[in-house]
C-alpha positions in Angstrom: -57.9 24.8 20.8 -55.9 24.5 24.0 -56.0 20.4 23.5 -55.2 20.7 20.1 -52.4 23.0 20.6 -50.9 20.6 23.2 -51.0 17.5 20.5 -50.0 19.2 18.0 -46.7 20.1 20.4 -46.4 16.6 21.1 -46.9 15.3 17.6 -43.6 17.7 16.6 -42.0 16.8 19.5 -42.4 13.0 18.6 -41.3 13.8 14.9 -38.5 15.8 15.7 -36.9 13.3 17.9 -37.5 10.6 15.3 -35.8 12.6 12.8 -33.0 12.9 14.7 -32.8 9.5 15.3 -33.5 8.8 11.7 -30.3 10.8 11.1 -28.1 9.4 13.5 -28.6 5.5 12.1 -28.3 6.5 8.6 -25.0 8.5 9.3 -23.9 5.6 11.4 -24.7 3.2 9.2 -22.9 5.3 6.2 -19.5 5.5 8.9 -20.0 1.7 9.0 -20.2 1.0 5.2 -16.8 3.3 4.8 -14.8 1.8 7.4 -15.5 -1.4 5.9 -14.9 -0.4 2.4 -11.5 0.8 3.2 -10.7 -2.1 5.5 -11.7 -4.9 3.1 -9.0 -2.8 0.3 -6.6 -2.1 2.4 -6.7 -6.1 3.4 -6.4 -6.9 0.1 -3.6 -4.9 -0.6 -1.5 -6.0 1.9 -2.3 -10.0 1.7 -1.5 -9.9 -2.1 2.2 -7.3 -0.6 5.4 -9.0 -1.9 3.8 -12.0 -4.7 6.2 -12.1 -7.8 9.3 -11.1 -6.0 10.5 -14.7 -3.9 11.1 -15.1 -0.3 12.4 -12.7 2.5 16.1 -12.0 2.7 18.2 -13.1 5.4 20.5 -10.5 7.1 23.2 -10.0 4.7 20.8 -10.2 1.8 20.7 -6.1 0.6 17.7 -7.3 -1.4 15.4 -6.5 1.1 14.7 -2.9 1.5 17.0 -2.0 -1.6 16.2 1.3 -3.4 15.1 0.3 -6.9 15.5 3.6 -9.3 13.5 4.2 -11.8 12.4 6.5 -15.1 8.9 7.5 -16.4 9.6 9.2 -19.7 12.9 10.0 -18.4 11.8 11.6 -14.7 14.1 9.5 -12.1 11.9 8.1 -9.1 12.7 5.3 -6.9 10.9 3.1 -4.4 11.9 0.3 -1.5 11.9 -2.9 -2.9 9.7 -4.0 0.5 6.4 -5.7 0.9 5.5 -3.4 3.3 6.6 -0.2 4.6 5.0 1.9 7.6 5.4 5.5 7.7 4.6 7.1 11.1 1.9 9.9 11.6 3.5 12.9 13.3 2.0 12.8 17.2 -0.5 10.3 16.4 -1.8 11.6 12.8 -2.7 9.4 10.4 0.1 6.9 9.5 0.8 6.1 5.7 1.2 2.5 4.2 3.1 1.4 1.0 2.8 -1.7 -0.7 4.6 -3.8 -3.2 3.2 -6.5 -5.0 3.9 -7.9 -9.2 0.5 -9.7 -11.3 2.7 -11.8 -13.9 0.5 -14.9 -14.8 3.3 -16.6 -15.9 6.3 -16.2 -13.2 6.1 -15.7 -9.6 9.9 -16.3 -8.7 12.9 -14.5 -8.8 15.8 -15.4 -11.6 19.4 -15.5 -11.8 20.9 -12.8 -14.5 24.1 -14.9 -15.8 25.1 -11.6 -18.0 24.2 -8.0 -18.2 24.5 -5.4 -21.3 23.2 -1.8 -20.8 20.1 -2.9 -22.8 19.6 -6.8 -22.4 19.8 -9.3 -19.3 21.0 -13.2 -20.2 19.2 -15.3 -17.5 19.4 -18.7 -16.2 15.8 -19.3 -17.3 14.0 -16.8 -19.5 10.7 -18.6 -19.5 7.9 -16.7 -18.3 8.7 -13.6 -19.1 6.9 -11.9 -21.6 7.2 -7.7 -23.5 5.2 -5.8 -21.9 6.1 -7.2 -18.2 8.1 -5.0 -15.8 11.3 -6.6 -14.3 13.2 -5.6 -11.0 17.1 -5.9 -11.2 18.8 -6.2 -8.4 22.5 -6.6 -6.7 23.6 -8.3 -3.7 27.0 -6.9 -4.0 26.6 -2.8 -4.2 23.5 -1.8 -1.9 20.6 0.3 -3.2 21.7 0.0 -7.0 18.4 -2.0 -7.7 16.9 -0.7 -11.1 13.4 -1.0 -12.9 13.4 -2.0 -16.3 10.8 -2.7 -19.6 10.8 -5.5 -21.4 10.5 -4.4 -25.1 11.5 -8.1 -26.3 12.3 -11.9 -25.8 13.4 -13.1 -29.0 17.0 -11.5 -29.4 18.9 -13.3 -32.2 22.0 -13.9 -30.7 20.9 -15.7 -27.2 17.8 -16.7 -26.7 17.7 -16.4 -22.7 18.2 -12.5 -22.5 15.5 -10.1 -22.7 15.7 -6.4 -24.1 14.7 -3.2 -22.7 15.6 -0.8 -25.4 13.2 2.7 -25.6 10.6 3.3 -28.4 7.6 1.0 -29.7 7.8 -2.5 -29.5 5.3 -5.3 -29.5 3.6 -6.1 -26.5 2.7 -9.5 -24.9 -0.9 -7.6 -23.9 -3.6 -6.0 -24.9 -4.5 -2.1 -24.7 -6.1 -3.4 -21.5 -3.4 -5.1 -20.1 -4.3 -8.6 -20.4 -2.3 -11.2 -22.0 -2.7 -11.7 -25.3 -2.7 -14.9 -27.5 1.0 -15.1 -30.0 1.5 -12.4 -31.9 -1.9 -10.4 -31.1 -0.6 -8.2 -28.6 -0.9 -4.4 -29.0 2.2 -2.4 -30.1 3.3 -0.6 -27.0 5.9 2.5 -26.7 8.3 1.7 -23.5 8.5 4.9 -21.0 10.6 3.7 -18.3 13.5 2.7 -20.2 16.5 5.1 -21.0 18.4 5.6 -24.0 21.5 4.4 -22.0 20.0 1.5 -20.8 21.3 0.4 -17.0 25.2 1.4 -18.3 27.8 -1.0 -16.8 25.5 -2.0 -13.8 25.8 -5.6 -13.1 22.9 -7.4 -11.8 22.5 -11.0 -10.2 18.8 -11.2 -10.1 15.7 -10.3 -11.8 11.7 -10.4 -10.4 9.1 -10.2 -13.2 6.6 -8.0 -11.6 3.8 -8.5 -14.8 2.5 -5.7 -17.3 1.0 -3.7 -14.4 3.2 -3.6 -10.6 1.3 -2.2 -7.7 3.5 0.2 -5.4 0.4 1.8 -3.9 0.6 4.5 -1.0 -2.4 4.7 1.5 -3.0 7.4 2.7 -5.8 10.0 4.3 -6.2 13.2 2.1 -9.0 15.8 1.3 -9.7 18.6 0.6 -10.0 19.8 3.8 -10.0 17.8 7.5 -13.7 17.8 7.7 -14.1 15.9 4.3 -11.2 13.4 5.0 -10.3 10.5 1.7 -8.5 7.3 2.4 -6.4 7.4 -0.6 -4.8 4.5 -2.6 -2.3 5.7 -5.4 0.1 3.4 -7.3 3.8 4.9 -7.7 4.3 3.1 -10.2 3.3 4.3 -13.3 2.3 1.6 -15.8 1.0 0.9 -19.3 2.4 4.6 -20.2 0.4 6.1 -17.8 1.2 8.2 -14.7 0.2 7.7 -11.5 -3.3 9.4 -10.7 -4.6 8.8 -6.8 -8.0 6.7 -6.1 -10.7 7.4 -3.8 -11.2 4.4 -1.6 -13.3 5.3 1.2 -15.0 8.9 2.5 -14.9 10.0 6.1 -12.0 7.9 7.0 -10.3 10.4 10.1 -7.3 7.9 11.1 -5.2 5.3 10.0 -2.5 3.6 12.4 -0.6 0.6 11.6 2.3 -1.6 13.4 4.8 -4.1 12.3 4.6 -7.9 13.9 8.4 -8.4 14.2 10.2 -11.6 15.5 12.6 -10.6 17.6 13.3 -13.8 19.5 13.1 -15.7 16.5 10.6 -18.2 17.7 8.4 -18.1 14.8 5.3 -15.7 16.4 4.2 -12.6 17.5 3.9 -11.8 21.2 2.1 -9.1 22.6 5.5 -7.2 23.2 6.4 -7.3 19.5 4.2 -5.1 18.0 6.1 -1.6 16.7 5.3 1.8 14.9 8.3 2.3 13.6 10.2 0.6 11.1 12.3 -2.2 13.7 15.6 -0.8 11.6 15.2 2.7 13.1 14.8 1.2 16.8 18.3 0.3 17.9 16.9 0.8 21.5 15.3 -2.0 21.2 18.0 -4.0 20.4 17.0 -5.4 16.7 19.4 -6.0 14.3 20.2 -3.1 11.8 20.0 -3.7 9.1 16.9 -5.6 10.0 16.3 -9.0 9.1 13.0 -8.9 7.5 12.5 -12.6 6.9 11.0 -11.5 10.8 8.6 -9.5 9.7 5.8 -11.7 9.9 2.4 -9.5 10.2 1.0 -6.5 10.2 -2.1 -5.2 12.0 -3.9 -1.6 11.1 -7.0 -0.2 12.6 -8.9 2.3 10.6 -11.2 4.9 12.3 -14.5 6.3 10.6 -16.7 9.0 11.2 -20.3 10.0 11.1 -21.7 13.0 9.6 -24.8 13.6 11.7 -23.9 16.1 14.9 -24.9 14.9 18.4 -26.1 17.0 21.5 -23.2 17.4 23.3 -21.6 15.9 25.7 -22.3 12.3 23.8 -18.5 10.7 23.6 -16.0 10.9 26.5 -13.2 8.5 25.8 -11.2 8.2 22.6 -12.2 5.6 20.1 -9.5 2.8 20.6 -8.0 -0.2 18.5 -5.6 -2.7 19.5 -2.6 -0.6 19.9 -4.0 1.5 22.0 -6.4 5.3 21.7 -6.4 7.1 18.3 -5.4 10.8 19.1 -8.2 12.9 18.6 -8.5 16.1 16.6 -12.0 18.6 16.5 -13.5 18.6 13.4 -11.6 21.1 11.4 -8.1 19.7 12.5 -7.1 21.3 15.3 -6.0 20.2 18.8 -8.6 18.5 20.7 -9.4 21.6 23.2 -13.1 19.7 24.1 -15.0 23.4 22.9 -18.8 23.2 23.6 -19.2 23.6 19.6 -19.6 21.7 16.2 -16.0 21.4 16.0 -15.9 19.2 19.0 -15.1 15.6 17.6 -17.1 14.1 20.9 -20.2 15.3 19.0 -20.0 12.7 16.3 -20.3 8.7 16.1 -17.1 6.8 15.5 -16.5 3.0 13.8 -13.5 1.2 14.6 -11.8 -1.5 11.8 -9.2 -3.4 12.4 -7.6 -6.8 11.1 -3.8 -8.5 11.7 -2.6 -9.7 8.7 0.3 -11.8 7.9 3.1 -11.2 5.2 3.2 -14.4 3.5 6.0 -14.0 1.4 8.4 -14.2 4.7 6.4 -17.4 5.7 7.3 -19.1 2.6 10.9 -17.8 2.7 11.5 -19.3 6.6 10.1 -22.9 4.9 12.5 -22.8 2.1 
C-alpha cells in the first residue's frame, strides 16, 4: 500500500505539472495567434493609408491635415484629411491610430473643380467618377473648409464634366454590395450625407474620389473591462447608408504604441533620432516646422503587446515587455498601477508576445518623385 501510495503521488505529481505546462503553451500560443492577427490588420491598414487622395502637400499646401466636415443623415462630423494620425496614450496607455484611405477602381488621383454650385462640381476631367462614389472637396485658400460630398449623378444635362450631389434616391453605379456594377444595373441608392443646401457658396479647387465605401478607421483597445482587453477597428465613416458599428480584430491585445518616422533634415530617411510620439506639429521644441510639412512623414512603426490567459507561479517576469521605442508601461490585471502585489492581478504572472513592424507611407514617397 505504502509503494502504491508513493506512485500514485508521483503519477499526480507528473500529471499535474504536465497540465500546467499543457496550459501555459496553449495560452501562449493563443497570445501569439492574437498578436499576429492584429498586427497583420493593422499592417494592412496603414500600407493601403492615403490611396485615392494624390501626393503629400508641401508646406503651404492646407490640404494636408484639413478638417473635412461632414453629414450622416444630417448629423455634422468631421475628420483630418491625413493618412495617418497618432493619438497619444495618457502616461504610456494604449495609443490610438486613425487611417484614411479611398477603394475607387476607377480613379486614384486628385482633380481640379473648374466651377462649384451648392449641388454640382464642374471638373477638369470627370472621368472616373461614378454615383455611388464619395468625393473629398477641398480648398487651398480658406483652411479647414474641406467638405464630404455624394455623388447622386454624372450625366447633368447642361455640362457634362460636373457631378451632382443632391439628397434623396438616385441610381447608383453599384450594387447592394457595393461592387461596381455593369451600365445601368446598379441598385437605386438614397444619399445620406448630402444636405438639402448642398455646400452653399463654398468654393472648392479640388476633388479626391474616395470610391463607394472610404475607410477612416480608428484603432483602438477597448473591452468590456481591462482584463478582457479588444483591439478595435471602427470606420468613421459611415457608408452605403449605414453607420458606423466597431469590429473586433484581435482579443487580449493590452497595448498599442505607435511613432511617426519624420524627416527632419530632409535627407530622404529615418534616423534613429527621428522617431516621435507625438504629432511633429505639436513639438515646436523640437524645432519642426508648424504647420508641419507632411510630404516628411515617411513611416510609421507600431508595436503591439499580447497577453496570455494562463496564470504563472509568481515571481515568473521581472522586466517590462519592450519594442523598439522603448518598455510598454505596465498595468496589473484589472487596470491599475503596477504595485508588483504577490496576487492574480500581478501582470508579472502572465506570458507576454511582442509585434511590431515599420511601415512606410507611400503616398508621401510618390509625392517627393513627382
Amino acid at each position: 500500500m505504502a509503494i502504491g501510495l508513493v506512485t500514485l503521488l508521483a503519477v499526480f505529481q507528473i500529471y499535474a505539472t504536465w497540465e500546467g505546462r499543457q496550459r501555459t503553451g496553449a495560452s501562449k500560443n493563443d497570445a501569439q495567434i492574437s498578436g499576429s492577427m492584429a498586427a497583420f490588420a493593422l499592417e494592412r491598414d496603414l500600407r493601403l493609408s492615403s490611396f485615392g487622395y494624390g501626393p503629400a502637400s508641401n508646406p503651404s499646401d492646407t490640404k494636408a491635415g484639413c478638417t473635412v466636415n461632414a453629414t450622416f443623415n444630417g448629423a455634422a462630423f468631421s475628420f483630418p484629411l491625413l493618412p495617418i494620425q497618432i493619438v497619444n496614450g495618457a502616461l504610456g496607455g494604449p495609443d490610438q491610430i486613425n487611417t484614411l484611405y479611398g477603394e475607387s477602381a476607377l480613379r486614384v488621383i486628385r482633380e481640379a473643380v473648374l466651377d462649384s454650385t451648392a449641388s454640382s462640381k464642374s471638373l477638369l476631367n470627370r472621368g472616373g467618377i461614378v454615383p455611388g462614389d464619395k468625393v473629398i472637396l477641398t480648398d487651398s485658400n480658406v483652411a479647414n473648409t474641406c467638405r464630404l460630398v455624394e455623388v447622386t449623378n454624372t450625366s447633368p444635362p447642361v455640362n457634362v464634366h460636373a457631378f451632382e450631389h443632391n439628397v434623396g434616391a438616385y441610381q447608383s453605379a453599384y450594387t447592394a454590395e457595393g461592387k461596381l456594377a455593369l451600365a445601368g444595373g446598379g441598385a437605386i441608392a438614397t444619399a445620406t450625407l448630402n444636405l438639402a443646401a448642398g455646400t452653399g457658396a463654398s468654393a472648392f479647387d479640388e476633388a479626391f474620389d474616395m470610391g463607394v465605401n472610404p475607410q477612416a478607421n480608428n484603432w483602438r483597445i477597448a473591452g468590456a473591462s481591462p482584463v478582457k482587453p479588444i483591439l478595435q477597428r471602427t470606420n468613421r465613416l459611415p457608408t452605403n447608408g449605414v453607420a458606423s458599428l466597431a469590429a473586433e480584430v484581435a482579443e487580449d491585445i493590452v497595448n498599442l504604441q505607435a511613432q511617426y518616422g519624420y524627416d527632419v533634415d530632409n535627407n530622404g530617411q529615418i534616423s534613429a533620432a527621428e522617431w516621435f510620439d507625438a504629432n511633429p506639429a505639436v513639438a515646436p521644441a523640437l524645432g519642426l516646422p508648424v504647420p508641419t510639412d507632411w510630404s516628411r512623414l515617411l513611416a510609421v512603426r507600431f508595436g503591439i503587446l499580447a497577453r496570455s490567459r494562463q496564470y504563472e507561479i509568481l515571481p515568473f517576469r521581472a522586466a517590462n515587455p519592450s519594442w523598439a521605442a522603448g518598455q510598454f508601461v505596465m498595468r496589473d490585471i484589472s487596470g491599475g498601477a503596477d504595485s508588483n502585489p504577490a496576487g492574480a492581478n500581478n501582470w508579472r504572472a502572465y506570458r507576454y508576445a511582442v509585434y511590431e513592424s515599420v511601415i512606410p507611407v507611400r503616398n508621401v514617397l510618390w509625392g517627393r518623385g513627382l
